[in-house]
C-alpha positions as CSV (number, residue, x, y, z in Angstrom):
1,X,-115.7,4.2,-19.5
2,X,-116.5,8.1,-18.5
3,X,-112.9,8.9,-18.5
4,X,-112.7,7.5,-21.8
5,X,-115.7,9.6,-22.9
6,X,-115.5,12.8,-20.8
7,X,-111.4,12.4,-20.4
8,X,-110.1,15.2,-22.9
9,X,-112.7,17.4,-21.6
10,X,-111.8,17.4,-18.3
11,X,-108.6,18.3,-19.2
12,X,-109.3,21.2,-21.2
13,X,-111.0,22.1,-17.8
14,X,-108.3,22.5,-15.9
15,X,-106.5,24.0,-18.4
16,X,-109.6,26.5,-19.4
17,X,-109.9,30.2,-17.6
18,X,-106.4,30.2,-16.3
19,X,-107.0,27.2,-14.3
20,X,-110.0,28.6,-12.2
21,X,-111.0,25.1,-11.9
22,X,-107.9,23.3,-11.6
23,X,-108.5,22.4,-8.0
24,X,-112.0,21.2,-8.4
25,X,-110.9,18.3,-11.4
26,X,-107.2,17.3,-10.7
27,X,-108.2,14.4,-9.0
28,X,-110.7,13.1,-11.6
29,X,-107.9,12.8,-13.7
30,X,-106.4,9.5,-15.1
31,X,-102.8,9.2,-16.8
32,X,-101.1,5.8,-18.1
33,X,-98.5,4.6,-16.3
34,X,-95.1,3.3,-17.3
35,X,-95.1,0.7,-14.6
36,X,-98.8,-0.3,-13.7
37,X,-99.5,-0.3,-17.4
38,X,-102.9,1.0,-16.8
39,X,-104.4,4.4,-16.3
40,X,-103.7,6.0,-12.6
41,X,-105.1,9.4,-10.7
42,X,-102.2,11.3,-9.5
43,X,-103.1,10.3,-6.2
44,X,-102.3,6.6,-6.7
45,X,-99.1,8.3,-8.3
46,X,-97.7,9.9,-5.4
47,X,-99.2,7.1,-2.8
48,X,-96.7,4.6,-4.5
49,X,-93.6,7.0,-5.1
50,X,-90.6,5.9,-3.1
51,X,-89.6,7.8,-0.2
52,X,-86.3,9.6,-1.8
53,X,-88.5,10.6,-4.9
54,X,-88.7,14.3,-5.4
55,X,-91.1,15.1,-8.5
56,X,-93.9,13.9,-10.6
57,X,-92.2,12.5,-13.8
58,X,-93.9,12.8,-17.2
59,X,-93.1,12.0,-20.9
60,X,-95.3,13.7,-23.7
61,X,-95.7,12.4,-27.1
62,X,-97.8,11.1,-30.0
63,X,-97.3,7.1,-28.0
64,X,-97.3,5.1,-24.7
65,X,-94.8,3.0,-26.9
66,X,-92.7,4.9,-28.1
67,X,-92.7,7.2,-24.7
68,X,-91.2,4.2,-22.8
69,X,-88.5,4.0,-24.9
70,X,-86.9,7.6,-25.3
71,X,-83.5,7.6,-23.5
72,X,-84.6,9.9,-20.3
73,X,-87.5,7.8,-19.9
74,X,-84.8,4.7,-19.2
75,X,-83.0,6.6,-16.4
76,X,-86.5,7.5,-14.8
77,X,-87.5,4.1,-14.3
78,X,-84.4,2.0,-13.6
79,X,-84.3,4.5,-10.6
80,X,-87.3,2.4,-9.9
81,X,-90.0,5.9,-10.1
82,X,-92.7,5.4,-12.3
83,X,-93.4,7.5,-15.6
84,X,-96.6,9.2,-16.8
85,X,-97.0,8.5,-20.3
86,X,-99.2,11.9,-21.9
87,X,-100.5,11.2,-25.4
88,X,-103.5,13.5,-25.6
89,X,-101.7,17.3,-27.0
90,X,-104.0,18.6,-23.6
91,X,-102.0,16.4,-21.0
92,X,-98.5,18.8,-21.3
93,X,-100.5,22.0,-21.0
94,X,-102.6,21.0,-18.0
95,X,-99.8,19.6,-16.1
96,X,-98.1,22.7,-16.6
97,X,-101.5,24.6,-15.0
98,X,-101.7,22.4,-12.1
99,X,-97.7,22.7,-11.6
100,X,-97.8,20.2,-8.5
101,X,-99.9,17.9,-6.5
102,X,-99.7,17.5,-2.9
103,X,-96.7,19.4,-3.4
104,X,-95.0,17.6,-5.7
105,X,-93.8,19.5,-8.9
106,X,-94.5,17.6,-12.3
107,X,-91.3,16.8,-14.1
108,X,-90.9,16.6,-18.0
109,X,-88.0,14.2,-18.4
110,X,-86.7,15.7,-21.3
111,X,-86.3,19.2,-20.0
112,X,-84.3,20.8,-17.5
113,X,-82.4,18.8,-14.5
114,X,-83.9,15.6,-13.5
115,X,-82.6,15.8,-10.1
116,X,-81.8,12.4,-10.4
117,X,-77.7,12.2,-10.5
118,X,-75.5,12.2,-7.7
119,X,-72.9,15.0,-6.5
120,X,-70.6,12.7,-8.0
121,X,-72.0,11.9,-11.3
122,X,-72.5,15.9,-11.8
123,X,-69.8,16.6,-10.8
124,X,-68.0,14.3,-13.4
125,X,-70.5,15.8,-15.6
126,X,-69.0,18.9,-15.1
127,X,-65.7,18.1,-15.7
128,X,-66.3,16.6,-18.9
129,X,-67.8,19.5,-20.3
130,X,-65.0,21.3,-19.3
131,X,-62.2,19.1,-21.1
132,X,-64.3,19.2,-24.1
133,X,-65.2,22.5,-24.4
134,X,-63.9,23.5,-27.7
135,X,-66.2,20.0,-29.1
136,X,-68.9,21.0,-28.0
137,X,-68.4,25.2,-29.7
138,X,-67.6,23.0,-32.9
139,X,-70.9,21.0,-33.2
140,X,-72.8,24.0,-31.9
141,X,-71.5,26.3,-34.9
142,X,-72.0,23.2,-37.4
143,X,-75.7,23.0,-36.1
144,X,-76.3,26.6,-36.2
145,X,-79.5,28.1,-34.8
146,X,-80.9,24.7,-34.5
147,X,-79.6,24.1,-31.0
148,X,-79.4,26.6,-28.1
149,X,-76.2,24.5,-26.3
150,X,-74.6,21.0,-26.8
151,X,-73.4,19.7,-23.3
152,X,-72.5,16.6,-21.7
153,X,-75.7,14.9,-20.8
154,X,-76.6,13.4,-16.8
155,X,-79.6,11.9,-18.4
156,X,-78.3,9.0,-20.9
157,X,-76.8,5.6,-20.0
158,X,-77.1,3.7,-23.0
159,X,-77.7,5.9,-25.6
160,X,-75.4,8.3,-27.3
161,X,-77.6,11.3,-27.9
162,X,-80.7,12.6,-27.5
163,X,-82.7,16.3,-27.2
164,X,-83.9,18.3,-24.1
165,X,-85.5,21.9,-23.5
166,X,-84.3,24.8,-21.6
167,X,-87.3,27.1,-20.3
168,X,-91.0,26.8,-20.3
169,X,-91.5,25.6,-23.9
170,X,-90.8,22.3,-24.1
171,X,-90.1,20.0,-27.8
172,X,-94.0,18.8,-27.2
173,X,-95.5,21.7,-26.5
174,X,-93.8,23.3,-29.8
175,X,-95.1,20.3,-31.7
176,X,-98.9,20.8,-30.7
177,X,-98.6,24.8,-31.1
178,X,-97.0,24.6,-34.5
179,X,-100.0,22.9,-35.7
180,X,-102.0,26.0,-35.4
181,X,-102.6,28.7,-37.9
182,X,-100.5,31.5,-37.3
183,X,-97.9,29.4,-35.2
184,X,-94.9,29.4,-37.5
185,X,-92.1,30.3,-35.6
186,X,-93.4,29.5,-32.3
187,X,-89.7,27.0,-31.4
188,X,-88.2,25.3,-27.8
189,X,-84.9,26.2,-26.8
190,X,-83.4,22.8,-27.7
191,X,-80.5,21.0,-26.2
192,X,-78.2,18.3,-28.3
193,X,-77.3,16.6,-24.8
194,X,-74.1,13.3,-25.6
195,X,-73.5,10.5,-23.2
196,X,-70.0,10.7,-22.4
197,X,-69.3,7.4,-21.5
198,X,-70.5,5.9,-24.9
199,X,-67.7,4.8,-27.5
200,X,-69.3,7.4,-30.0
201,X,-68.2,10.5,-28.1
202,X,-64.7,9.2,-27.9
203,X,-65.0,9.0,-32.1
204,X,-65.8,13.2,-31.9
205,X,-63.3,14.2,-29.6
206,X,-61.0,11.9,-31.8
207,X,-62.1,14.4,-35.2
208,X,-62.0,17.1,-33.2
209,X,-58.6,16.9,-31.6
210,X,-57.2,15.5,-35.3
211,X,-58.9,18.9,-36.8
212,X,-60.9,16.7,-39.5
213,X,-63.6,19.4,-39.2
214,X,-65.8,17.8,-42.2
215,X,-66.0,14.3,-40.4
216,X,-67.4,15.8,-37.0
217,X,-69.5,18.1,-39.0
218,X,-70.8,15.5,-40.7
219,X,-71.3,13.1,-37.3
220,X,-72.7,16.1,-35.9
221,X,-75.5,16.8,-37.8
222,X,-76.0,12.5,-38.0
223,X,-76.5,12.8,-34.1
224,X,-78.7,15.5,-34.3
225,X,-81.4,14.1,-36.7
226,X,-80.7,10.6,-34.8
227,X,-82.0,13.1,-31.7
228,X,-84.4,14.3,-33.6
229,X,-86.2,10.7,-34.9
230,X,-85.6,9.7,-31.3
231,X,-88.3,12.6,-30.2
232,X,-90.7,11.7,-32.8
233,X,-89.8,15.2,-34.8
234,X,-89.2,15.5,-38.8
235,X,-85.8,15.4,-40.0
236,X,-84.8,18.8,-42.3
237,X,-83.2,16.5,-45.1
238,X,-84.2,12.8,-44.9
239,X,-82.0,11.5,-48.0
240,X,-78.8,13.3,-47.1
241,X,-79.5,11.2,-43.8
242,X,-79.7,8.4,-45.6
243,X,-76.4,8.8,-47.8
244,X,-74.9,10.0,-44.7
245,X,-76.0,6.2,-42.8
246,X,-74.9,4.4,-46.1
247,X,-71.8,5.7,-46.2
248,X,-71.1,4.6,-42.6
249,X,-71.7,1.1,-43.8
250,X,-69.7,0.8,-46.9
């Protein structure tokens, strides 16, 4: 009941003055969790983490629900690691103050490398990107600025698609900053990141190879506002989305 009442607070003082008093209130802090379905401290977090586990993983967002279900979340906890869900637009920022506990760095799970895959799987990762080099150029150029990279992705199993961040901005933190005056152009270095083993990237290399450059434009940009809705984020054009779905189905 004080958590509930006192909880954002708290936060905001860690986050305050640089983090002067980080130390003092990281323990009074309570997150949910993916597994336990209840709120945790981050000691309970790392008492229960399993012995190969290397970081603190996290998901940010607007719901616990919809949080569980983003793609990278999946990977996280069929490893069998548990998942901070962060809904409060404080949670990203003071994580990013307190940068570890007991020495264990917080992990967003849709930025930067999970550390998660094997030698093997990036290795395979690797090689894939490689092959499909000149796809990947093609998507990017169709996209334009809106994407930084578009890669082969050690992060998906089921899913086709989905968004991550390169560098210290990630897709949440732009979401909370943009909503303040003045905060305009204030944008993540995103990521279009595509599960190679799933039957759609075999339908892109197929346009690409065959040179039908309007049909993987036009998948292209499908994927990316699929990413996009995935990460809770507004789609540019929502009825040439939807003519693009319908005409999938006819």
């Amino acid at each position: 009941k004080f958590f509930q009442s006192f909880g954002v607070q708290l936060k905001y003082g860690v986050y305050a003055d640089y983090g002067m008093h980080a130390d003092q209130l990281k323990d009074l802090l309570l997150f949910y969790s993916a597994r336990e379905k209840k709120m945790v401290t981050l000691a309970e977090y790392v008492e229960k983490m399993a012995e190969d586990q290397k970081f603190i993983y996290y998901a940010a967002g607007d719901s616990a629900d919809r949080l569980a279900k983003l793609p990278a979340a999946e990977l996280v906890l069929d490893k069998g690691y548990d998942l901070l869900l962060l809904t409060e637009d404080v949670d990203e920022f003071c994580l990013q103050v307190l940068r570890n506990y007991k020495e264990k760095e917080f992990k967003n799970v849709n930025s930067g490398d999970l550390g998660l895959e094997s030698e093997e799987e990036k290795k395979a990762a690797e090689e894939a990107s490689a092959e499909s080099k000149e796809l990947f150029e093609a998507m990017q150029k169709a996209l334009g600025d809106k994407v930084k990279a578009v890669k082969v992705s050690t992060r998906l199993k089921n899913h086709p698609v989905c968004l991550s961040s390169e560098g210290p901005l990630s897709i949440e933190m732009e979401k909370v900053l943009r909503q303040q005056p003045g905060a305009e152009g204030v944008k993540s270095d995103k990521v279009l990141e595509l599960n190679a083993q799933h039957p759609v990237f075999a339908v892109l290399k197929a346009a690409q190879e065959s040179g039908d450059t309007e049909k993987l434009e036009k998948y292209t940009k499908l994927l990316f506002d699929q990413a996009l809705l995935i990460e809770g984020l507004p789609i540019e054009d929502p009825v040439a989305y939807a003519q693009a779905v319908c005409e999938l189905m006819k």
